[in-house]
OpenMM code with the backbone's topology and positions (N, CA, C; nanometers):
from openmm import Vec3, app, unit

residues = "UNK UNK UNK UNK UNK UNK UNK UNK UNK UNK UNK UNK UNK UNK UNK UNK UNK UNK UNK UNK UNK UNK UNK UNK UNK UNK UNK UNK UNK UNK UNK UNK UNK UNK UNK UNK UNK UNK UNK UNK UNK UNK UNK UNK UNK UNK UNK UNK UNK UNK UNK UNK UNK UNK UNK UNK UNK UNK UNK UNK UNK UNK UNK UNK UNK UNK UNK UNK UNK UNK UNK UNK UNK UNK UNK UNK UNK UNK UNK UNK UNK UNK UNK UNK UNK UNK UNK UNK UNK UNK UNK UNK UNK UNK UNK UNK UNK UNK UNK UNK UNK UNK UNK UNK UNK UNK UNK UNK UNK UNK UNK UNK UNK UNK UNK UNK UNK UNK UNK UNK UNK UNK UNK UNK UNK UNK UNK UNK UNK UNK UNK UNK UNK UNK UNK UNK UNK UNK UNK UNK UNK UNK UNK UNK UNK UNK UNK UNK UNK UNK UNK UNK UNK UNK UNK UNK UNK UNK UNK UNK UNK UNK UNK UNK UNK UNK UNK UNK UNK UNK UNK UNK UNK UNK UNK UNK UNK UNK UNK UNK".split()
positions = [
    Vec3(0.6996, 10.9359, 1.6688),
    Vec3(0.6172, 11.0463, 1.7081),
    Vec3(0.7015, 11.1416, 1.7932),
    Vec3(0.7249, 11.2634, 1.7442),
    Vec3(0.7740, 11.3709, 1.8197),
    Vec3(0.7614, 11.4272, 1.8878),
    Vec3(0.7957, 11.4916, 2.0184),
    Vec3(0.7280, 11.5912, 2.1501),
    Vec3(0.8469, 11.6794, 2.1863),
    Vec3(0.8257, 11.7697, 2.2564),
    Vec3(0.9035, 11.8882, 2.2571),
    Vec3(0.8380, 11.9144, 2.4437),
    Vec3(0.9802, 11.9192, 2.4709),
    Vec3(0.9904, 11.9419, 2.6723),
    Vec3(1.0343, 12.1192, 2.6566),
    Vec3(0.9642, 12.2053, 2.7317),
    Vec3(1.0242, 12.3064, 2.7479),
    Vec3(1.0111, 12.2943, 2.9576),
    Vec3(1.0823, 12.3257, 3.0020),
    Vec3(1.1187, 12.3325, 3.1272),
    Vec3(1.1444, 12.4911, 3.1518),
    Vec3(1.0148, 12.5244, 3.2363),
    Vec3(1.0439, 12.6579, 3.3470),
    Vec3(1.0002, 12.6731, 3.4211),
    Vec3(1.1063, 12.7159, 3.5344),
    Vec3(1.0161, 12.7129, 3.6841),
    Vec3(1.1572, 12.8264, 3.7610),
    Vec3(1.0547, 12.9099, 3.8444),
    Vec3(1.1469, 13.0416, 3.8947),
    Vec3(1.2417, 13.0909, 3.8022),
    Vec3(1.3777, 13.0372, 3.8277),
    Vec3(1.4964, 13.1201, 3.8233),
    Vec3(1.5721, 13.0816, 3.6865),
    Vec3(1.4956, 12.9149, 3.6155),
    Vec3(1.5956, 12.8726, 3.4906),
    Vec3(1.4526, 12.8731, 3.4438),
    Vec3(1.5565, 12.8446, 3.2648),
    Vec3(1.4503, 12.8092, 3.1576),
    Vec3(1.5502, 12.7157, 3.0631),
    Vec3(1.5035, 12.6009, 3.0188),
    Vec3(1.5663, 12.5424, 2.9547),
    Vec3(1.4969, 12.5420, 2.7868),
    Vec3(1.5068, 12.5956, 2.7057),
    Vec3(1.4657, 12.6538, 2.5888),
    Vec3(1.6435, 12.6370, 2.4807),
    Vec3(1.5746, 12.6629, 2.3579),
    Vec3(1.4806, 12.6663, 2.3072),
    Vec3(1.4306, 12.4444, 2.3182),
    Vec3(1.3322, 12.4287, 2.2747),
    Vec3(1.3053, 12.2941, 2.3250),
    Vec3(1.3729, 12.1754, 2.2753),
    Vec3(1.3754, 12.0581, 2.3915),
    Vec3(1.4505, 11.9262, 2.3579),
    Vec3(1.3524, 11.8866, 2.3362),
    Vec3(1.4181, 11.8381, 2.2129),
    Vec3(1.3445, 11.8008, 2.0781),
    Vec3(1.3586, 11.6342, 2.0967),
    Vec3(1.2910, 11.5151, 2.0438),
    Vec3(1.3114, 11.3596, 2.0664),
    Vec3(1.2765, 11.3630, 1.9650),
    Vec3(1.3510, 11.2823, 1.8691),
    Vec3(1.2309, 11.2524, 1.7172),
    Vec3(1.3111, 11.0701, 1.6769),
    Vec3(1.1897, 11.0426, 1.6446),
    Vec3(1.2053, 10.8776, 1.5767),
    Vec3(1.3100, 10.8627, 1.5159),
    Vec3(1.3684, 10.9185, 1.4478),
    Vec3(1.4459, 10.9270, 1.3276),
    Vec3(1.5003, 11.0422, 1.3244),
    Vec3(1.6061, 11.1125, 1.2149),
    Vec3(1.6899, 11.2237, 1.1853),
    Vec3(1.5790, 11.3035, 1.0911),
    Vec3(1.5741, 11.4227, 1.0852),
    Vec3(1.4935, 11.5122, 0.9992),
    Vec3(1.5659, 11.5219, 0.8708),
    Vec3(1.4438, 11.5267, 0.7546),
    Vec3(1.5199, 11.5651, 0.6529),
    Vec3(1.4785, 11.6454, 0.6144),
    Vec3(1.5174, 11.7091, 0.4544),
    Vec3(1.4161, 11.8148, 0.4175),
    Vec3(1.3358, 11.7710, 0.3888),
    Vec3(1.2396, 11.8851, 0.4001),
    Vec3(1.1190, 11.8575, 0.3734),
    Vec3(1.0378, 11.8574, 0.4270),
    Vec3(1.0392, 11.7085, 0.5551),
    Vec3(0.9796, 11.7025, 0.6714),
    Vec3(0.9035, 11.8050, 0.7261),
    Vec3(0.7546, 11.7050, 0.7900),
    Vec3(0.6403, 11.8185, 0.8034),
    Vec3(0.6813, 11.8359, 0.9591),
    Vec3(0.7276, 11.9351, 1.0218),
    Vec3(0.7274, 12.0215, 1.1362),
    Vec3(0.6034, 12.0559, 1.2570),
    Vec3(0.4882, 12.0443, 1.1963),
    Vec3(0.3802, 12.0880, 1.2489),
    Vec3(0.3859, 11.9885, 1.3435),
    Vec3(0.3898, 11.8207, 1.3674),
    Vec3(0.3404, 11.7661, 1.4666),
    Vec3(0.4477, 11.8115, 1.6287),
    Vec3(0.5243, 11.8190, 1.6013),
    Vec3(0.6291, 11.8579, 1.7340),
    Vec3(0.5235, 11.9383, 1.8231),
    Vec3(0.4766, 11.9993, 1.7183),
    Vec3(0.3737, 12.1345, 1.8207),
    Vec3(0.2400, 12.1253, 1.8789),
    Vec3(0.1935, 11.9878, 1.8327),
    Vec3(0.0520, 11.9447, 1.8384),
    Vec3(0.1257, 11.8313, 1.9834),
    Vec3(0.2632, 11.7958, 2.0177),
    Vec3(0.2863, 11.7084, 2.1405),
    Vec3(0.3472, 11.7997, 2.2552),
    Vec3(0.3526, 11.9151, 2.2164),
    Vec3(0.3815, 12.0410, 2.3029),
    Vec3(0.2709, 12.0505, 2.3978),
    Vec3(0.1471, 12.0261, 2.3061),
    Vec3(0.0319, 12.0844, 2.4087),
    Vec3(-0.0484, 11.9444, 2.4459),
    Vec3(0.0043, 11.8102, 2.3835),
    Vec3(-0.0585, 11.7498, 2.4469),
    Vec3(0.0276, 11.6431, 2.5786),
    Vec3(0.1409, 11.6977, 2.6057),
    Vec3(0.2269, 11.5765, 2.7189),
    Vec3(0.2572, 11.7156, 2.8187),
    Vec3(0.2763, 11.6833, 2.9483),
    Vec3(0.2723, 11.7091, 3.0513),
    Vec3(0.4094, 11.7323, 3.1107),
    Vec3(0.4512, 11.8314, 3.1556),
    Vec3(0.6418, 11.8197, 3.1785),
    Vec3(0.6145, 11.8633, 3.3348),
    Vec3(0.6654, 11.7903, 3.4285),
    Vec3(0.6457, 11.8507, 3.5902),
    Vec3(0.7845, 11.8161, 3.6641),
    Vec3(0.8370, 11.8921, 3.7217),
    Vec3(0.9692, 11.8719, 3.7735),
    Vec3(0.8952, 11.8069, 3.9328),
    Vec3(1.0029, 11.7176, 3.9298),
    Vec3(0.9653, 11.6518, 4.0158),
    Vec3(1.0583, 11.6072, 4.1332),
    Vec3(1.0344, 11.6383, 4.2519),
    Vec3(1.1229, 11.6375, 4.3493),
    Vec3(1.0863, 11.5097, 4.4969),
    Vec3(1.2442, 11.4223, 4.4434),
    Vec3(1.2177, 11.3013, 4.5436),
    Vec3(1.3055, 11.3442, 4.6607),
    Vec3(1.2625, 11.2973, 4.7579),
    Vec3(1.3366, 11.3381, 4.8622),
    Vec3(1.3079, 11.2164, 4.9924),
    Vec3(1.4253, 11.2111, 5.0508),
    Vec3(1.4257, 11.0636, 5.1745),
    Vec3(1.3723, 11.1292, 5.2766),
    Vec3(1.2335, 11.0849, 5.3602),
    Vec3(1.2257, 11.0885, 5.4122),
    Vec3(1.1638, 11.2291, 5.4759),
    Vec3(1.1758, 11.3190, 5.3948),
    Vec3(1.0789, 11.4736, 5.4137),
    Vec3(1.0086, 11.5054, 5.2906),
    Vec3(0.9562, 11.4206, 5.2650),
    Vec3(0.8483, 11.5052, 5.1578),
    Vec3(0.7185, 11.6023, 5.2511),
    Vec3(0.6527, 11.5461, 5.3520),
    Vec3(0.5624, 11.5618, 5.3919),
    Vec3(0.5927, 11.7282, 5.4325),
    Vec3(0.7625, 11.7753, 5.4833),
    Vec3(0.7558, 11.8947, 5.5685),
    Vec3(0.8139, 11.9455, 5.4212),
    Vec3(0.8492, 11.8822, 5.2796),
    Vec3(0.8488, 11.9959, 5.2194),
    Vec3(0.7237, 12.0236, 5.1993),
    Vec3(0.6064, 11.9245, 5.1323),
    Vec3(0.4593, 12.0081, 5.1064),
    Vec3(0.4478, 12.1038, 5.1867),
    Vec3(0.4688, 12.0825, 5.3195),
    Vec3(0.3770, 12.2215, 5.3887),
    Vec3(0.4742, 12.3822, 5.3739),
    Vec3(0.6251, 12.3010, 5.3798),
    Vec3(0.6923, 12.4508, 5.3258),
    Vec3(0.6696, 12.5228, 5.1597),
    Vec3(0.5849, 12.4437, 5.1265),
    Vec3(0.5947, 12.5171, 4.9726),
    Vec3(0.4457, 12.5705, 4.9812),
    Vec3(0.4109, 12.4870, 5.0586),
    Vec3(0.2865, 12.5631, 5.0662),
    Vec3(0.2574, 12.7028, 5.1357),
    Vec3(0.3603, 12.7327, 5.2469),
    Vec3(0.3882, 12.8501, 5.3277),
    Vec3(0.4621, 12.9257, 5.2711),
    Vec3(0.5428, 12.9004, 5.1612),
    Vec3(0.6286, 13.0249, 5.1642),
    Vec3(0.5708, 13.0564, 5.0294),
    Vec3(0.4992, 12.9378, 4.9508),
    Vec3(0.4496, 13.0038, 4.7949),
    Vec3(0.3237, 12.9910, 4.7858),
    Vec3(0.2603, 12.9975, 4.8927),
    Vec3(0.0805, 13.0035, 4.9283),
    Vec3(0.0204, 12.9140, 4.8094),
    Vec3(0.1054, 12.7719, 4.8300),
    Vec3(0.0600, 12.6821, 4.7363),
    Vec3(-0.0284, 12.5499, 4.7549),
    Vec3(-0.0905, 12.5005, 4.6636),
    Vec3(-0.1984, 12.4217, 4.6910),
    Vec3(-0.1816, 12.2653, 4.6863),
    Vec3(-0.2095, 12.1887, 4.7334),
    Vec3(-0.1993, 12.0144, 4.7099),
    Vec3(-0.3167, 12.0124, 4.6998),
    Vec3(-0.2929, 11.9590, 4.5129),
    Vec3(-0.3914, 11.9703, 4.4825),
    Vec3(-0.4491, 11.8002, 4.4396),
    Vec3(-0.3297, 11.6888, 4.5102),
    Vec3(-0.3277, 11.5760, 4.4779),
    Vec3(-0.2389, 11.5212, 4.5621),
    Vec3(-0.2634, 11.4020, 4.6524),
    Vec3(-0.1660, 11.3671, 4.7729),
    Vec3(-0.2450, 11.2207, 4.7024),
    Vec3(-0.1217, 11.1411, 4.7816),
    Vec3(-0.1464, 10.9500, 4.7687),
    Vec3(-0.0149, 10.9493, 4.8604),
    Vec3(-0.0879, 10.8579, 5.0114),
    Vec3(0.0157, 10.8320, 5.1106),
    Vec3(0.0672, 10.6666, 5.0454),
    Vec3(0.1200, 10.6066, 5.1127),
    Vec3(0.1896, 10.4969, 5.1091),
    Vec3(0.0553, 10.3952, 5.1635),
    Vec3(-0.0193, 10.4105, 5.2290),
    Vec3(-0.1127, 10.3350, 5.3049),
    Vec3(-0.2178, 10.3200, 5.1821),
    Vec3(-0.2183, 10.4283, 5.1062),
    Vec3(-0.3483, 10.4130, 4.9865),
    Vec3(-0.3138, 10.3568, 4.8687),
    Vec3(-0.1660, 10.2921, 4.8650),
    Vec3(-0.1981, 10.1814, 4.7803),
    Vec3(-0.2421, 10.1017, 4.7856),
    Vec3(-0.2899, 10.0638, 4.6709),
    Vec3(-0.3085, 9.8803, 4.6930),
    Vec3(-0.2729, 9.7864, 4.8064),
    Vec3(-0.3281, 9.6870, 4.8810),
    Vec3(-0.2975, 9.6159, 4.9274),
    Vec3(-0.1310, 9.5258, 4.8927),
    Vec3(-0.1578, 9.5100, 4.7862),
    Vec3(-0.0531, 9.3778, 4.7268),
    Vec3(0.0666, 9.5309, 4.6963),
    Vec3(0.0582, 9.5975, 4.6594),
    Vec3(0.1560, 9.7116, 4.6613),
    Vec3(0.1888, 9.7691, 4.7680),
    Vec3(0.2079, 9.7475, 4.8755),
    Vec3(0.2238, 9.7707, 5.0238),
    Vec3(0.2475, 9.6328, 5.1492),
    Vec3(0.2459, 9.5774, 5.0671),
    Vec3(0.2252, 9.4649, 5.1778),
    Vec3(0.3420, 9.4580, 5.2026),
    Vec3(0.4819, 9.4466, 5.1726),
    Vec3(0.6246, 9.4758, 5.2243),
    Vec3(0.6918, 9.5893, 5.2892),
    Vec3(0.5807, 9.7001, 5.2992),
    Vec3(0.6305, 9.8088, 5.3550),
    Vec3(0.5684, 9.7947, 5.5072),
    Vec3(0.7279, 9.8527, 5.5737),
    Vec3(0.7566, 9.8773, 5.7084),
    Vec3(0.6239, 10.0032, 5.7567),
    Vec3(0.5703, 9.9728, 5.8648),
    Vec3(0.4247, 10.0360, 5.9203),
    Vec3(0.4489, 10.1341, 5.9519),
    Vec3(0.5901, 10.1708, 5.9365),
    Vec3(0.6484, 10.3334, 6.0193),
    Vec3(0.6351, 10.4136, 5.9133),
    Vec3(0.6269, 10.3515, 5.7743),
    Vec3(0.5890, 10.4282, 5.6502),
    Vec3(0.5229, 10.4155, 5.5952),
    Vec3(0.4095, 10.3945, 5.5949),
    Vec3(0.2231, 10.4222, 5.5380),
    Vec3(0.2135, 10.5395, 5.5572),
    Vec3(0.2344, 10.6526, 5.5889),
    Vec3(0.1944, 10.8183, 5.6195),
    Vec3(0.3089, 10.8948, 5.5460),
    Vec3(0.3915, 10.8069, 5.4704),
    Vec3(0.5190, 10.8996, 5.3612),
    Vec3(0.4538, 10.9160, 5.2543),
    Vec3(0.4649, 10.9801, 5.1696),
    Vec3(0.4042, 11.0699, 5.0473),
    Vec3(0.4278, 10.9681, 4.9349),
    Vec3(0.3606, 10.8894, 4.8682),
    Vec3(0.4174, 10.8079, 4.7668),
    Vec3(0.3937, 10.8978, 4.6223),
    Vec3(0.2699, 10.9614, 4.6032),
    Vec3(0.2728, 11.1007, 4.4732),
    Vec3(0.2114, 11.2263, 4.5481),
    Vec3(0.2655, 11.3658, 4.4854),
    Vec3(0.1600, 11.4760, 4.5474),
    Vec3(0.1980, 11.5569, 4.4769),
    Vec3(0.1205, 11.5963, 4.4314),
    Vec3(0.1368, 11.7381, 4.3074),
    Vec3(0.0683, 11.8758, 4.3681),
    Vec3(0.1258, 11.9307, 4.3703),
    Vec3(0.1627, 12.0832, 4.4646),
    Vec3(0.1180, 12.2021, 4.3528),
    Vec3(0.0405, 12.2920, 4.3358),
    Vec3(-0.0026, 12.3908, 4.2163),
    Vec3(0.0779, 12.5303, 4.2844),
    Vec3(0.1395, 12.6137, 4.2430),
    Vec3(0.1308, 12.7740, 4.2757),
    Vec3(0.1889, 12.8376, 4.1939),
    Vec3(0.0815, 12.9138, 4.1751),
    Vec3(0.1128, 13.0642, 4.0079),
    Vec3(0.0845, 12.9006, 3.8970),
    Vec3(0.1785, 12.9320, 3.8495),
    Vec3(0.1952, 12.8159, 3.6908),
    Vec3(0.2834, 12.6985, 3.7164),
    Vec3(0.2888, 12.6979, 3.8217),
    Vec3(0.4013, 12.5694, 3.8464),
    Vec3(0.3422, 12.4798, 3.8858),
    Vec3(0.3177, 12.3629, 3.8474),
    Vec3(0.3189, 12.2261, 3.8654),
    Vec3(0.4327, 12.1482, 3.9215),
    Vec3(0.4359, 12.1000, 4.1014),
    Vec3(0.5486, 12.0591, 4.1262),
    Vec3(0.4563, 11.9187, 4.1449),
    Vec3(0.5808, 11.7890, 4.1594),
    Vec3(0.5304, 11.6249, 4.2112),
    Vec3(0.6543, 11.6334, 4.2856),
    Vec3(0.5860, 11.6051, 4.3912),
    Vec3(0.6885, 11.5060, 4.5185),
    Vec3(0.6601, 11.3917, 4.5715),
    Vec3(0.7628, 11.3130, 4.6006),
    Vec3(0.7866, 11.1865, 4.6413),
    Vec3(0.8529, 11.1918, 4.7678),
    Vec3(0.8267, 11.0826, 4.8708),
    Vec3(0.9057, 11.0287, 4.9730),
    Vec3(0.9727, 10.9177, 4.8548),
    Vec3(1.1181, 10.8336, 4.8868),
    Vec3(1.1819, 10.7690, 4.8262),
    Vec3(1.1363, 10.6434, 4.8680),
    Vec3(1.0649, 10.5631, 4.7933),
    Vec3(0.9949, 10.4322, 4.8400),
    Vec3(1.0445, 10.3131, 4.7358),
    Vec3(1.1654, 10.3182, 4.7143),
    Vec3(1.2296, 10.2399, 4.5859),
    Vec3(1.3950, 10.2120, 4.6580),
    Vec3(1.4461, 10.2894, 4.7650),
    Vec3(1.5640, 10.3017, 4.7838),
    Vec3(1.6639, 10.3380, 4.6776),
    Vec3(1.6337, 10.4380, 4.6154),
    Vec3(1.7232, 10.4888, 4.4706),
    Vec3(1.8229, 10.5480, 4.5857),
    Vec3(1.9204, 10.5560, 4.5327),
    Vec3(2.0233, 10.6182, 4.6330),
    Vec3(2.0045, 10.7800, 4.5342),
    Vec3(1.9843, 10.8711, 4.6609),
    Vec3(1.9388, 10.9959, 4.6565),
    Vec3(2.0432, 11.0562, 4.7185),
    Vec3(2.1145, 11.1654, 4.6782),
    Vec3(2.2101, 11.2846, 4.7421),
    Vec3(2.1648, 11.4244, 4.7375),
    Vec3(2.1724, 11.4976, 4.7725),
    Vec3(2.0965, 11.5881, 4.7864),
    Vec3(2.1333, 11.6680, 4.6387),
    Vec3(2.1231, 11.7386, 4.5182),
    Vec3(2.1518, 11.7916, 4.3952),
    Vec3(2.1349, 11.7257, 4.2943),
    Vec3(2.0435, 11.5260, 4.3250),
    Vec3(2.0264, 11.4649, 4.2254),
    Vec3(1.8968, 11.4608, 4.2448),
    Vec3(1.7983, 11.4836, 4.3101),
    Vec3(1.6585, 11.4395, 4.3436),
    Vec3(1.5835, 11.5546, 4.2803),
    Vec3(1.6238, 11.6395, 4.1693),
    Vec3(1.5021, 11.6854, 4.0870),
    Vec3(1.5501, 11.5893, 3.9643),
    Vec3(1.3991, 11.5704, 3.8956),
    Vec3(1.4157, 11.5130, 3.7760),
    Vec3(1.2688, 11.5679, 3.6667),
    Vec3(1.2993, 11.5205, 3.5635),
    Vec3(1.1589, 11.5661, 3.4838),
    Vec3(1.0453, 11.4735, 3.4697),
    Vec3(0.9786, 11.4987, 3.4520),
    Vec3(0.8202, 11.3916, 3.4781),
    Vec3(0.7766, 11.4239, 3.3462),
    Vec3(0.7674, 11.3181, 3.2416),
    Vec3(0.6854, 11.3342, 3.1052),
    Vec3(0.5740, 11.2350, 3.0895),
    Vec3(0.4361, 11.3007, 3.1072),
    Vec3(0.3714, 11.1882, 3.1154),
    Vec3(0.3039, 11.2156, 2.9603),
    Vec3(0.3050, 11.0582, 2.8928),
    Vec3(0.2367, 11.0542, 2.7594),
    Vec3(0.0844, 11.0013, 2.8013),
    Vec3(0.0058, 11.0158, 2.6623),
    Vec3(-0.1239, 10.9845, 2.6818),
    Vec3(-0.1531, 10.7957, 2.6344),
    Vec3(-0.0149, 10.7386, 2.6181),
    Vec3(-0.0475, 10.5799, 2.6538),
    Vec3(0.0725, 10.5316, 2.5952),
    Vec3(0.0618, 10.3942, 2.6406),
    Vec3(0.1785, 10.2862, 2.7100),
    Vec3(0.2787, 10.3244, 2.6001),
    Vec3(0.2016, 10.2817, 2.4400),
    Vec3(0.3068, 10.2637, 2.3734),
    Vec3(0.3904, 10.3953, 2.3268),
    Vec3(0.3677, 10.4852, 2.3749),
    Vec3(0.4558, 10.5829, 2.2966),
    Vec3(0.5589, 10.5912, 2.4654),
    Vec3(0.4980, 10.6013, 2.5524),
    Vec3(0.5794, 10.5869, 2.6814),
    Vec3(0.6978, 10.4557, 2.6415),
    Vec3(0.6840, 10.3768, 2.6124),
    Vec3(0.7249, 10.2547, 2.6424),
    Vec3(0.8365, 10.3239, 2.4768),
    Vec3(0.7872, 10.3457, 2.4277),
    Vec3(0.9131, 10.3594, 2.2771),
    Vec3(1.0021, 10.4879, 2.2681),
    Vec3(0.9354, 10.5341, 2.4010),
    Vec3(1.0500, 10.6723, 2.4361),
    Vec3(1.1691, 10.6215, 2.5469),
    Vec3(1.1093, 10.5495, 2.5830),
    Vec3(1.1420, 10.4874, 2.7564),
    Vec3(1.2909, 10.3894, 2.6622),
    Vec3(1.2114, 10.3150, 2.5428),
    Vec3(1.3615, 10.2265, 2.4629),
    Vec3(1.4327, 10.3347, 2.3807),
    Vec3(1.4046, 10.3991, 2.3386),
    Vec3(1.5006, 10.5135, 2.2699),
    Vec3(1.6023, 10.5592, 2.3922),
    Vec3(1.5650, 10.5942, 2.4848),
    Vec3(1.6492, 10.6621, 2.5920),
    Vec3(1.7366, 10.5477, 2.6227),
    Vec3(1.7303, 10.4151, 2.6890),
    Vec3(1.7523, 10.2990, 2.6746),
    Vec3(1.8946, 10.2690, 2.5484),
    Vec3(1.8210, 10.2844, 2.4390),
    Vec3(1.9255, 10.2840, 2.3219),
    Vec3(2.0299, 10.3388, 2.3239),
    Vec3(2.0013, 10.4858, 2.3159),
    Vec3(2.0925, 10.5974, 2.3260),
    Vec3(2.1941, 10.5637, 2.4772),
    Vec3(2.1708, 10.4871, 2.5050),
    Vec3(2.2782, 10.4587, 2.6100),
    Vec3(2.2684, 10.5165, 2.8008),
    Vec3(2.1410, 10.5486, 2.7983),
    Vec3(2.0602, 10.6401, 2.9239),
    Vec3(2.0783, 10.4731, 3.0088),
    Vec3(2.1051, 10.5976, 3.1727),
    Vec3(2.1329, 10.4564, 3.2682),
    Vec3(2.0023, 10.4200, 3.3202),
    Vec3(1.9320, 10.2632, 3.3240),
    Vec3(1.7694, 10.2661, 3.3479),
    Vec3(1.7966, 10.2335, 3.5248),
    Vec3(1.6926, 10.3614, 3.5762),
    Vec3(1.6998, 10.3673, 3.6996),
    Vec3(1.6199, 10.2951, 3.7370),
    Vec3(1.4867, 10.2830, 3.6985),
    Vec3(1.3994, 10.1647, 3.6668),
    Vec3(1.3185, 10.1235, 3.5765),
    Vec3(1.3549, 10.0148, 3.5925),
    Vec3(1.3029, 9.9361, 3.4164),
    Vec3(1.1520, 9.9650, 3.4222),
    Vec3(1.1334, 9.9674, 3.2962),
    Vec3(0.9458, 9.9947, 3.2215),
    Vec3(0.8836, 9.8978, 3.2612),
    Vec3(0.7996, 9.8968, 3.2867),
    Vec3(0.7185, 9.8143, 3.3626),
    Vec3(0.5619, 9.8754, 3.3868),
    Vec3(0.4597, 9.8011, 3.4045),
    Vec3(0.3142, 9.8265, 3.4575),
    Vec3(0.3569, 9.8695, 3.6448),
    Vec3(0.2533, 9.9657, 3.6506),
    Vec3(0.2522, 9.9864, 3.8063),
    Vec3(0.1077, 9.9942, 3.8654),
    Vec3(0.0576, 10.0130, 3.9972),
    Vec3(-0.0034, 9.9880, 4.0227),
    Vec3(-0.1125, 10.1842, 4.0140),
    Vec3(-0.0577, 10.2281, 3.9631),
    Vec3(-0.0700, 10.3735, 3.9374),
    Vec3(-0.0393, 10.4129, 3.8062),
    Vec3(-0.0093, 10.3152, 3.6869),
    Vec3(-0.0155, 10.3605, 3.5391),
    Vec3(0.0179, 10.2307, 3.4874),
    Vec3(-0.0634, 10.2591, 3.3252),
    Vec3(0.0082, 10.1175, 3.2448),
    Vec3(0.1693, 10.1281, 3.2390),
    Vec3(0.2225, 10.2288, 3.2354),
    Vec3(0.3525, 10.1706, 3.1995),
    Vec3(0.4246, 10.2878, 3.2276),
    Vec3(0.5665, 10.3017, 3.3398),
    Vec3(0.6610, 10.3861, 3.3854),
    Vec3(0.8017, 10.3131, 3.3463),
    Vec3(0.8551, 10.4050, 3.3678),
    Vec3(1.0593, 10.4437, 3.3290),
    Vec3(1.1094, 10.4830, 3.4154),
    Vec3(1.2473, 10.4484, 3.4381),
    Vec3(1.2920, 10.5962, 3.5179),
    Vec3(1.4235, 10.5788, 3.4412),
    Vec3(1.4479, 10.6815, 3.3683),
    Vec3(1.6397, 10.6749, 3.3376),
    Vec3(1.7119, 10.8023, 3.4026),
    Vec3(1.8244, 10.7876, 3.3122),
    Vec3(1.9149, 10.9119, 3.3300),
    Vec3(2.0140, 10.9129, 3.2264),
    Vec3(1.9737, 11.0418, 3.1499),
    Vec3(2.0637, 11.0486, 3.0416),
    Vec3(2.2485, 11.0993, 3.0975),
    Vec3(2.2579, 11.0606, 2.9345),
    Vec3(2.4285, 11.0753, 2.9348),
    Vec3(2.4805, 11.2857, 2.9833),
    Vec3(2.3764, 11.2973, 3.0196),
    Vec3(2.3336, 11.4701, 3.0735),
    Vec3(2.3598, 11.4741, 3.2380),
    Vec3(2.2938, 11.3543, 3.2634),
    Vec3(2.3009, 11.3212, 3.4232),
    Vec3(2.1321, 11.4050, 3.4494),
    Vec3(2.0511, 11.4135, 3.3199),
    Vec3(1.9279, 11.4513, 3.3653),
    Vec3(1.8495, 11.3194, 3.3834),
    Vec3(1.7463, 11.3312, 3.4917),
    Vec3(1.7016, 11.2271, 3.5019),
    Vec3(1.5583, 11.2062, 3.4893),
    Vec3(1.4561, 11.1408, 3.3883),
    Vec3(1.3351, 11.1096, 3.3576),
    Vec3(1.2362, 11.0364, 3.3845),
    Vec3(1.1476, 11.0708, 3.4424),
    Vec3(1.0123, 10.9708, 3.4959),
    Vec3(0.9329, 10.9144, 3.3641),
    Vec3(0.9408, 10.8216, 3.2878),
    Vec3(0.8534, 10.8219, 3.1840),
    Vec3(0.6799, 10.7868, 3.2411),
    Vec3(0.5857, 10.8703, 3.1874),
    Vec3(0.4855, 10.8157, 3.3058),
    Vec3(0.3352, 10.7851, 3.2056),
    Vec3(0.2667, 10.7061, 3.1785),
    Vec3(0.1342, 10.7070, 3.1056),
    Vec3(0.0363, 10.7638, 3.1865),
    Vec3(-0.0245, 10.8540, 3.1333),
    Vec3(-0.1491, 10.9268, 3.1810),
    Vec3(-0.2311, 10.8238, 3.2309),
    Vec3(-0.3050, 10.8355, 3.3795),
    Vec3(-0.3810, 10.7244, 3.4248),
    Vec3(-0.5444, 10.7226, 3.2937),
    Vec3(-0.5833, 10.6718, 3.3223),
    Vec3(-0.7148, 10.6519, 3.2641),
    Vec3(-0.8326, 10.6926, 3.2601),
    Vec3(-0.8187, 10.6885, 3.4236),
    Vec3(-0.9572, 10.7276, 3.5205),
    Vec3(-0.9715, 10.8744, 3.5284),
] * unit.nanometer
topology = app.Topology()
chain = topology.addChain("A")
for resn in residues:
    res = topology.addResidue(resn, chain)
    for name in ("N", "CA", "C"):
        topology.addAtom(name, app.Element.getBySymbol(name[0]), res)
């Protein structure tokens, strides 16, 4: 099953679209579905950051009169998903999706210890509408030789997440649309 990422936000555009397909095209091949996963998967750049997520929300919100329109601290997980975290961090940002003009941003406090430098912590967020097409994009990337930042797995916030990084040095959230 095919989907098509177009990425724009301010100053870049990454066009015309990266294309993923099961297989090699041949002739012939019917074209139309690429365009029917255009409008149905979700592309959000997504910015992790150690330890300041909280003072970027409010700067994006001040300088681009933007909205949170979705916050989840560290304290509102689950019990059993928190129970190893240090009490000085229950009030760090574990998801928050930020709206202004057409942009859809997600930020993270780093609650995984990914080693983060400052010019690697945007990445793309593709969320599919269930496990298995997440999970057979998540092994294609996998295949193709992408480094797994974290393995696929159930979370306590979707059936089934990814994290790689292609041979691009771009790096991908694979994410299943929650349910609820």
């Amino acid at each position: 099953m095919p989907f098509n990422v177009l990425v724009s936000c301010g100053c870049f555009t990454i066009s015309p679209f990266l294309t993923v397909l099961p297989s090699p095209l041949k002739k012939g091949d019917d074209l139309s579905i690429p365009l029917l996963y255009f409008f149905t998967l979700q592309q959000n750049p997504y910015f992790l950051i150690t330890n300041n997520a909280e003072k970027l929300r409010i700067r994006l919100e001040e300088l681009f009169n933007a909205n949170t329109v979705y916050i989840q601290r560290i304290k509102d997980r689950p019990l059993e998903a928190r129970k190893d975290v240090d009490e000085r961090d229950l009030e760090k940002i574990d998801q928050c999706v930020i709206l202004f003009g057409d942009v859809k941003l997600m930020i993270a406090d780093d609650t995984e210890g990914l080693p983060i430098t400052k010019g690697n912590n945007v990445s793309l967020c593709v969320t599919f509408e269930n496990v298995e097409d997440t999970k057979r994009i998540y092994d294609k990337f996998v295949e193709l030789g992408s480094e797994i930042l974290l393995p696929f797995a159930p979370k306590f916030y979707t059936e089934g997440y990814g994290y790689v990084k292609d041979e691009f040095g771009i790096a991908y959230h694979l994410f299943t649309k929650r349910k609820n």
